[in-house]
Backbone as JSON, one array per atom type, in Angstrom:
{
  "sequence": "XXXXXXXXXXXXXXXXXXXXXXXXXXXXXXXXXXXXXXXXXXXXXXXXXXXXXXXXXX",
  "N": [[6.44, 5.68, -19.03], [8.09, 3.23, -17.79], [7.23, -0.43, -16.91], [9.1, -1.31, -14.8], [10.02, 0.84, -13.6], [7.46, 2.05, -12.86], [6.93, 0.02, -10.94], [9.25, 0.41, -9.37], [9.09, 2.66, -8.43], [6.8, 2.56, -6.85], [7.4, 0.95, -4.62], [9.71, 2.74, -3.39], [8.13, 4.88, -2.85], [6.57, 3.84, -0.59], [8.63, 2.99, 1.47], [9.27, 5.09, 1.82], [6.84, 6.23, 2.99], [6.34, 4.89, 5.14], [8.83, 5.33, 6.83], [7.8, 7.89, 6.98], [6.18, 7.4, 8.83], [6.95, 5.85, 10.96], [8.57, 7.94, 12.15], [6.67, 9.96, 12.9], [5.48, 8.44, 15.19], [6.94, 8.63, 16.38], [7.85, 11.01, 17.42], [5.11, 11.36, 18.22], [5.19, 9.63, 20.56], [7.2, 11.44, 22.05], [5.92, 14.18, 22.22], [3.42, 13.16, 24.27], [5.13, 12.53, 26.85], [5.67, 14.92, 26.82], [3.67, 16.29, 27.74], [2.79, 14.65, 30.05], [4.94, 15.25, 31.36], [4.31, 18.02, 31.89], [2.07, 18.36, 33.21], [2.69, 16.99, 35.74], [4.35, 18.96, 36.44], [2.21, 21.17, 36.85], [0.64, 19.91, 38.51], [2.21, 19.95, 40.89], [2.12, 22.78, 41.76], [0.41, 23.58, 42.64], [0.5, 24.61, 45.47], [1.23, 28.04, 44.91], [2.87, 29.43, 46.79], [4.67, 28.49, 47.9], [7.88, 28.25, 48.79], [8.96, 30.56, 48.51], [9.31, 32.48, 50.72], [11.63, 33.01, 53.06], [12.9, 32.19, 56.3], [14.73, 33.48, 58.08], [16.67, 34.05, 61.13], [18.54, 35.53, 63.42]],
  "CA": [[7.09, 5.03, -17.92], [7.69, 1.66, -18.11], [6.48, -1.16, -15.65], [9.97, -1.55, -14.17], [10.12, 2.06, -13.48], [6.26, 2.45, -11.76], [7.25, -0.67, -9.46], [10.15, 0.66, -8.56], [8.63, 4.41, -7.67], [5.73, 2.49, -6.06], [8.4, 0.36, -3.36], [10.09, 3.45, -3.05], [6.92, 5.05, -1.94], [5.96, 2.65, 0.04], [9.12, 2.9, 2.74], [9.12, 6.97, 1.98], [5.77, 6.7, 3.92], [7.41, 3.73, 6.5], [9.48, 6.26, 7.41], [7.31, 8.94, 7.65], [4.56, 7.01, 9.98], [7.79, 6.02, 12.17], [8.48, 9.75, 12.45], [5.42, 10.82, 13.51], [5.16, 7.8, 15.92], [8.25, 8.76, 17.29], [7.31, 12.27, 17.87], [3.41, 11.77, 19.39], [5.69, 9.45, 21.83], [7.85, 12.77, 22.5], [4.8, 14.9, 23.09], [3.07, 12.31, 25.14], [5.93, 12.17, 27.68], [6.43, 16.0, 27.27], [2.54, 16.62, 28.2], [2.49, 13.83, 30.93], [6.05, 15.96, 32.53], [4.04, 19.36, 32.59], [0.95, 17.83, 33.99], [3.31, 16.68, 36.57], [4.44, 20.23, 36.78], [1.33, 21.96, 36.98], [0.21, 19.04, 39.91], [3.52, 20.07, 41.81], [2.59, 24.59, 41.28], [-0.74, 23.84, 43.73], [0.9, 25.9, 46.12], [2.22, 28.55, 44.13], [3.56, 30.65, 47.43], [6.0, 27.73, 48.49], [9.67, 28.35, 48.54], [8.85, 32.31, 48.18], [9.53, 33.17, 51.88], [12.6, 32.6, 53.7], [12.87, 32.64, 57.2], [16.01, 34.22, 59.02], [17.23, 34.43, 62.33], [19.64, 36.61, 63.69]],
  "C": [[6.93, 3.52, -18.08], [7.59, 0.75, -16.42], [7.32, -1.06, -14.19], [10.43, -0.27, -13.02], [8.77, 2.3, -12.6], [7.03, 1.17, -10.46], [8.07, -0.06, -8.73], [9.58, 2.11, -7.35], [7.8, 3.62, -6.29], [6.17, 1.61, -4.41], [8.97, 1.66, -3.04], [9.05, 4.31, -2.18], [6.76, 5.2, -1.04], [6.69, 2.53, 1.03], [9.58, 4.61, 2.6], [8.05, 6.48, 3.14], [6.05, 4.8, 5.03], [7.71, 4.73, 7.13], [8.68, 7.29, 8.39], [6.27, 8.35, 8.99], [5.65, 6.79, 11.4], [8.08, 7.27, 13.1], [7.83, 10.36, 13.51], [4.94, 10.21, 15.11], [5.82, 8.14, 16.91], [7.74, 10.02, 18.53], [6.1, 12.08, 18.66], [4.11, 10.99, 21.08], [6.23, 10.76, 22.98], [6.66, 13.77, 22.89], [3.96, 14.47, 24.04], [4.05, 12.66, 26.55], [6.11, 13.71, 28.06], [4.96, 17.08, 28.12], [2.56, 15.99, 29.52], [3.87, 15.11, 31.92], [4.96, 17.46, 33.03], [2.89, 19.32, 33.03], [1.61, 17.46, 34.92], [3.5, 18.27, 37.36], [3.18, 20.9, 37.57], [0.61, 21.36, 38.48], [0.9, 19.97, 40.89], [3.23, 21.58, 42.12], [1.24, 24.34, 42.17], [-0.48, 24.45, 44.71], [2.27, 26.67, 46.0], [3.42, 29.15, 45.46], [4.78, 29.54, 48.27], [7.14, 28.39, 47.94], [9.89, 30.1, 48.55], [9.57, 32.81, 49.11], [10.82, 32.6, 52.26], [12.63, 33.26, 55.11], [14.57, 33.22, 58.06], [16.18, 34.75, 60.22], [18.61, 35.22, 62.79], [20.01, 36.97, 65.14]]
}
């Protein structure tokens, strides 16, 4: 392999794993936001027996 040929691999590399760290950054955002919603959820399910009953008059 000649010199011209490792530099090049080693820039190529080099925004291969750019990429990938963006990726991943992207994503822990997306689970972040998708943990923080069902912690929201699970707040909101403290009383499971709401909405269950309905009252009706007649």
């Amino acid at each position: 392999m000649t010199i011209a040929g490792l530099s090049t691999n080693i820039s190529t590399s080099g925004i291969t794993n750019d990429i990938q760290i963006a990726m991943l950054k992207k994503n822990l955002d997306t689970v972040e936001t998708a943990g923080a919603d069902i912690a929201k959820m699970m707040e909101a399910s403290v009383t499971p027996e709401l909405g269950q009953n309905i009252d009706l008059r007649i």
